[in-house]
C-alpha positions as CSV (number, residue, x, y, z in Angstrom):
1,X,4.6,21.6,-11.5
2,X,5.4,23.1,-8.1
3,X,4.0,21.2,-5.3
4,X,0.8,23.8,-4.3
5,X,-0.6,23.7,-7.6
6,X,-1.0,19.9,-7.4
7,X,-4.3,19.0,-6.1
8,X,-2.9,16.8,-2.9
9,X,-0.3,18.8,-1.6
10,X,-0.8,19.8,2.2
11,X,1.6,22.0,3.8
12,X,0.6,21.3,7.2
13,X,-0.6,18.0,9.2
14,X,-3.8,19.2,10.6
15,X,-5.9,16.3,11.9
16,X,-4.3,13.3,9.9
17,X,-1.9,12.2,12.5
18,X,-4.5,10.1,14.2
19,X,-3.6,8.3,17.7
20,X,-2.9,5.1,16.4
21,X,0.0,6.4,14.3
22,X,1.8,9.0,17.2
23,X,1.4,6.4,19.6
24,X,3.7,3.6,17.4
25,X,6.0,6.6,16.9
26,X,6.0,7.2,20.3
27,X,6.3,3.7,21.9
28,X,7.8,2.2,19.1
29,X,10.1,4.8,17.6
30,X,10.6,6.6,21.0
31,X,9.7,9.8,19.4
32,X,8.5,12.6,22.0
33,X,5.3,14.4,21.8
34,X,7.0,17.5,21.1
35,X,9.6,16.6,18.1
36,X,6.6,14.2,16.3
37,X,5.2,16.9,13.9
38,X,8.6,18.5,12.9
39,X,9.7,14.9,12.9
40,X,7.1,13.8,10.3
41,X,7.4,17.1,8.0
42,X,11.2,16.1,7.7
43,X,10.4,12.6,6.8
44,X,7.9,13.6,4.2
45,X,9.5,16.6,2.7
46,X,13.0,14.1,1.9
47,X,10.2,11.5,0.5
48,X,8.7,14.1,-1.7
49,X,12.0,14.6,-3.5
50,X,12.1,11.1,-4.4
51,X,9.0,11.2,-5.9
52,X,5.6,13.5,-5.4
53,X,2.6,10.8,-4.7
54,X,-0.7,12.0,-3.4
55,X,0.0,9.5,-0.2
56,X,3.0,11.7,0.4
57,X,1.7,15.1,-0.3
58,X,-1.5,14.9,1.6
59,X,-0.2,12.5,4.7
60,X,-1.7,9.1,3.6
61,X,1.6,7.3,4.9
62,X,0.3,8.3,8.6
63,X,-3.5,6.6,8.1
64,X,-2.9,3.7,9.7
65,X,-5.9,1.4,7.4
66,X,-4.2,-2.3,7.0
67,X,-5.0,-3.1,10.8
68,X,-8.7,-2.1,10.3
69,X,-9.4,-4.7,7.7
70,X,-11.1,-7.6,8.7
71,X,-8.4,-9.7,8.2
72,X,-5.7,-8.2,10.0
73,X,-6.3,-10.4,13.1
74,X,-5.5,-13.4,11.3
75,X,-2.3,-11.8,9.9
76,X,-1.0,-10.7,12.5
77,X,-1.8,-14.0,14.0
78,X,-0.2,-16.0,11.5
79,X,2.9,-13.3,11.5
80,X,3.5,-13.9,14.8
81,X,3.5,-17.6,14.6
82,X,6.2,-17.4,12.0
83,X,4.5,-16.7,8.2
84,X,6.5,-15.0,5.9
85,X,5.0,-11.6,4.6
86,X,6.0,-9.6,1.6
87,X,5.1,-5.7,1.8
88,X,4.8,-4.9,-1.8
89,X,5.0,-1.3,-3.0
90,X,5.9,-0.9,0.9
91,X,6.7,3.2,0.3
92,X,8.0,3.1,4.2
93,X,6.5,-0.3,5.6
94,X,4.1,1.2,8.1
95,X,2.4,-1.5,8.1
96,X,5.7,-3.8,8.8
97,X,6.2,-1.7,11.6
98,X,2.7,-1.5,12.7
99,X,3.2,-5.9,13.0
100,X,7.0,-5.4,15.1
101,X,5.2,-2.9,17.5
102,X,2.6,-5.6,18.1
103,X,5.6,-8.2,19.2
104,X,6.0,-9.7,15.8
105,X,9.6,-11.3,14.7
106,X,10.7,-9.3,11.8
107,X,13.2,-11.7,10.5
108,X,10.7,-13.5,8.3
109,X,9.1,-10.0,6.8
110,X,9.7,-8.7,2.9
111,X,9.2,-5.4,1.4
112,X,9.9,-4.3,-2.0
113,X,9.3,-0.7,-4.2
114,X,10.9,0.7,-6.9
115,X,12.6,3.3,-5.2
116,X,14.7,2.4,-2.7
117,X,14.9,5.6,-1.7
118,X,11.8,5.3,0.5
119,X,13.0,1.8,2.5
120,X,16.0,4.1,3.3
121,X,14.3,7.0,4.5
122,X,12.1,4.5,6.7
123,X,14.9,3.4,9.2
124,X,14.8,7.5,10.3
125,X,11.2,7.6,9.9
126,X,10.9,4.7,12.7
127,X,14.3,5.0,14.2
128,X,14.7,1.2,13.8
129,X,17.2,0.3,11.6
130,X,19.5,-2.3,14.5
131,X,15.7,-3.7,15.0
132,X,13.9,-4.1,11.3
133,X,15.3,-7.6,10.3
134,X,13.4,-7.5,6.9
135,X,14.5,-7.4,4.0
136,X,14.3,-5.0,1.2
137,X,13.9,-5.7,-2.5
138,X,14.3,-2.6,-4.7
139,X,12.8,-4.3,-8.0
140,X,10.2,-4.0,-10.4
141,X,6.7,-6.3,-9.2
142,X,6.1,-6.8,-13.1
143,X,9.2,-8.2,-13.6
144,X,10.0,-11.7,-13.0
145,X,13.9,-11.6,-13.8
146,X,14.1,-9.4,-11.0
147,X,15.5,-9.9,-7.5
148,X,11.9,-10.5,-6.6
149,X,12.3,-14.6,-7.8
150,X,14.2,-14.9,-5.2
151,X,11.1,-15.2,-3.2
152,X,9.2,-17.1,-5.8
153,X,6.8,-19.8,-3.8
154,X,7.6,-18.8,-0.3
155,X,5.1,-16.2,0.9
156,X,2.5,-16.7,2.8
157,X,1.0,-13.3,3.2
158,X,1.2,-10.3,0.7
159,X,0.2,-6.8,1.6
160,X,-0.9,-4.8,-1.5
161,X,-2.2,-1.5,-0.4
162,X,-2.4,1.5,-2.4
163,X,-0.7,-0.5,-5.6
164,X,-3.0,-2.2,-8.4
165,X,-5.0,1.3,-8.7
166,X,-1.7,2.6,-10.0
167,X,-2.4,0.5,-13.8
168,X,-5.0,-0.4,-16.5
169,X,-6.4,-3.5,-16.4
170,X,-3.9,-5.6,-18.7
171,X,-1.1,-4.9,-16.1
172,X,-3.4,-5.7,-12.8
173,X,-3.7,-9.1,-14.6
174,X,-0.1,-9.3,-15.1
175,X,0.6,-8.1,-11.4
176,X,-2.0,-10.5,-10.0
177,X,-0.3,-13.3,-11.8
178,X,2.8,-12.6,-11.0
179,X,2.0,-12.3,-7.2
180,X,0.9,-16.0,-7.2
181,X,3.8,-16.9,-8.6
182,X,5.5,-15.4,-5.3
183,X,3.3,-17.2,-3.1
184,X,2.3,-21.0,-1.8
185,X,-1.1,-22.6,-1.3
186,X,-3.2,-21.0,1.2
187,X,-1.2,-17.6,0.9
188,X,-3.4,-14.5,1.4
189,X,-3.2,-11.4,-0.5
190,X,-5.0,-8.4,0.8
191,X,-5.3,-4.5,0.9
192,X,-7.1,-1.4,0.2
193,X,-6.7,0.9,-2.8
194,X,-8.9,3.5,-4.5
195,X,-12.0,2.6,-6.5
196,X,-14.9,3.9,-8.1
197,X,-19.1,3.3,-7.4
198,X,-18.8,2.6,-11.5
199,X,-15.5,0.4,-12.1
200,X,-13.8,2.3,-15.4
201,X,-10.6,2.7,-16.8
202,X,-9.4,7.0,-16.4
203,X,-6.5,8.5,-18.1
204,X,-4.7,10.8,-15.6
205,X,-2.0,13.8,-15.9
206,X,0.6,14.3,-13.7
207,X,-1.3,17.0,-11.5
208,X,-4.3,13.7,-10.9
209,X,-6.6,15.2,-13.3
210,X,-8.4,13.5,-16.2
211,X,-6.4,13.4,-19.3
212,X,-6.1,12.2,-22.8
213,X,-6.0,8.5,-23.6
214,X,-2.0,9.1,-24.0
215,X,-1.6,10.0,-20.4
216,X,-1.3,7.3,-17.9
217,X,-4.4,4.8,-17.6
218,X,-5.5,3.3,-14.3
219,X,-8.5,1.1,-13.6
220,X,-10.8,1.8,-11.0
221,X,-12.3,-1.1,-9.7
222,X,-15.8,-1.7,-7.7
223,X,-16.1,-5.2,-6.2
224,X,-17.5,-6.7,-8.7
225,X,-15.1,-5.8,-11.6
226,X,-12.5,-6.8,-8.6
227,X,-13.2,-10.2,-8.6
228,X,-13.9,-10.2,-12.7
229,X,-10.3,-9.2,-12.9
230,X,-8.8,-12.3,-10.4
231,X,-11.3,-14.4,-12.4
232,X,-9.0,-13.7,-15.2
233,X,-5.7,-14.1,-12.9
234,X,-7.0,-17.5,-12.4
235,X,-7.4,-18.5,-16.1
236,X,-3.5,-16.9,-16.7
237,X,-2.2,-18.5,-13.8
238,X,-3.9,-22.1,-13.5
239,X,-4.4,-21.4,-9.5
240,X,-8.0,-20.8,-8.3
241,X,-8.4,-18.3,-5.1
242,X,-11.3,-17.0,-3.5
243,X,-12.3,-13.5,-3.5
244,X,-13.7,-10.8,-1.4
245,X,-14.4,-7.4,-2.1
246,X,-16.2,-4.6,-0.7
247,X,-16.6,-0.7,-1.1
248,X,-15.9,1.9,1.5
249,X,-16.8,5.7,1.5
250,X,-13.2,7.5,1.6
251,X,-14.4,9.4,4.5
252,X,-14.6,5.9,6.6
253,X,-10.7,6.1,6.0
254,X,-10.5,9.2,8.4
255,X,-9.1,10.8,5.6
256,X,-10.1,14.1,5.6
257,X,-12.9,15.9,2.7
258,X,-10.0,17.8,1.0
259,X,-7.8,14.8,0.1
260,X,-10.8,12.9,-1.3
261,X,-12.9,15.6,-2.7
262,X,-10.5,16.1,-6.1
263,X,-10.9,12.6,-7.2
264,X,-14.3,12.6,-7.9
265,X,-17.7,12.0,-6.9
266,X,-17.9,8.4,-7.8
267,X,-14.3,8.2,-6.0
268,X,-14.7,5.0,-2.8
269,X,-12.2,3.2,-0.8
270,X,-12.1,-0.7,-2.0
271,X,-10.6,-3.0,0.7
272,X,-10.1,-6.9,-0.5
273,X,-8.4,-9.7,0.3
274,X,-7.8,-12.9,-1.8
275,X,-6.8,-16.7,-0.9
276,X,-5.0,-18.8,-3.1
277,X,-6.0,-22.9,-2.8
């Protein structure tokens, strides 16, 4: 399908490079003011040959939401005091960076995807490759033969944005148990991701609209059917954790109308985080 036909292609930036975002490239990535847009359209046009995701086609890797969540202070608290934090599904690890801009040691930071591709294409995107100390896992989360087990009971912290939405509800529970098995007592997990004002399982086609139960299933959660679904993690896994939930209009992610309008009326931002005992 070519790329304006999909429903969140952009072909320009607009408003979505948001201060928060140009000033890391700038102070961080030493990027002028001048070369940041072209800079940006290069970055994202290599990304969207690896792969054509709505967080790529309509700018979503530039909306900065992680350090808005309520319990970003205490990450980047417990970061900086030496906590070991796995990025998983990183795409680039904005939000890795985001934590090394802030003064945080990187030597103890994770970050794994399925395509490498991306990690790669982040040392250009932030111009830090001598400085990023973390390490990259190009591996499959659902699989627990994979290089992934080499972290099994270390982490303390695991960001999940923008990453359960992508299954059905069988393979969230499979995902949320294998994150605990990746983490130790009192190990946070927490991110944002889309939902729904009525949780519900939706087949979707390549192109994001609805298809046939064939096509690929995802599960939209609201927060209650969010905690429901840990509540079944916890019976699979043996480890209790406490949950929090809560809904967001997609508009309160600066994002703007036309990248939230195709998915729906019923379509809300859902931001959690969850503790493990």
């Amino acid at each position: 399908m070519e790329r304006e036909a999909m429903p969140w292609w952009r072909g320009s930036i607009g408003s979505r490079l948001k201060p928060e975002m140009a000033k890391m490239l700038r102070d961080y990535s030493d990027i002028s003011d001048d070369e940041i847009e072209e800079h940006i359209l290069a970055v994202r046009e290599r990304a969207w040959q690896v792969r054509p995701f709505p967080c790529l086609g309509q700018f979503g890797f530039l909306l900065l939401r992680s350090p808005t969540l309520p319990t970003w202070p205490q990450i980047e608290s417990r970061v900086k005091e030496g906590a070991t934090i796995l990025d998983l599904g990183c795409c680039f690890g904005q939000d890795l960076r985001y934590l090394a801009a802030s003064g945080a040691p990187t030597e103890k930071m994770y970050a794994s995807d399925l395509f490498g591709e991306f990690w790669e294409i982040s040392y250009d995107f932030f111009r830090d490759r001598s400085r990023m100390k973390a390490r990259f896992f190009q591996a499959d989360a659902f699989e627990a033969t994979s290089s992934l087990k080499d972290l099994n009971g270390q982490i303390d912290i695991v960001l999940a944005t923008q990453f359960f939405h992508l299954f059905d509800w069988d393979k969230q529970v499979e995902l949320g148990v294998r994150i605990l098995e990746l983490t130790r007592p009192g190990a946070i997990i927490v991110g944002y991701q889309i939902g729904s004002l009525f949780a519900a399982e939706v087949a979707t086609t390549e192109d994001g609209k609805k298809g046939s139960p064939e096509n690929k299933r995802k599960y939209y959660h609201n927060s209650w059917s969010w905690k429901i679904l840990w509540r079944e993690v916890e019976k699979k896994s043996g480890i209790k954790c406490t949950v929090q939930a809560s809904l967001k209009s997609l508009s309160a992610w600066h994002s703007e109308k036309e990248d939230y309008d195709w998915m729906g009326f019923l379509a809300r931002g859902l931001e959690f985080s969850v503790v493990r005992e």
